[in-house]
C-alpha positions, 0 to 999 in steps of 0.5 A, spaced: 190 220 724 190 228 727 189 230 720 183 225 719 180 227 725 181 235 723 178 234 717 173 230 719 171 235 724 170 241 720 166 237 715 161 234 720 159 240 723 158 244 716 153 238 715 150 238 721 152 231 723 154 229 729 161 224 731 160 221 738 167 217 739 167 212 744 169 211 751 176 208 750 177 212 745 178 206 740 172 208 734 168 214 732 159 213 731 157 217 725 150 221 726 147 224 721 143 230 725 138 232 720 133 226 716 137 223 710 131 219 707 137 214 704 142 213 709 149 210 707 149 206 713 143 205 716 144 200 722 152 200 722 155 207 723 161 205 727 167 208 723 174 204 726 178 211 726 179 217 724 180 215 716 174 212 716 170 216 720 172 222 715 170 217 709 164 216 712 162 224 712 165 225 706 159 220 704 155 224 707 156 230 705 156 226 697 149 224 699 147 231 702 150 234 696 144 229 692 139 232 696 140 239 695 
């Protein structure tokens, strides 16, 4: 999981979102800072771990990548 979350760091902050662990540490929230007209998630950003949280901002960065 280090490795996931590394990566998922990384990428979250070139694409300016933003990854809120919660208290006990169990789960990530995934947060898109800038305003994503069609969001992936919309309703449902809670990513389960570190893997999932790094498929969820590899979406992002799909989706950002379309805006562009």
């Amino acid at each position: 999981m280090r490795s996931a979350r590394i990566k998922a760091r990384k990428l979250a902050a070139t694409l300016h979102v933003e990854l809120e662990t919660t208290r006990d540490e169990s789960g990530v929230n995934i947060w898109p800072t800038r305003n994503i007209e069609s969001d992936p998630f919309e309703g449902d950003h809670y990513a389960v771990d570190w893997d999932d949280a790094l498929q969820r901002v590899r979406t992002y960065a799909g989706v950002a990548a379309l805006v562009r």
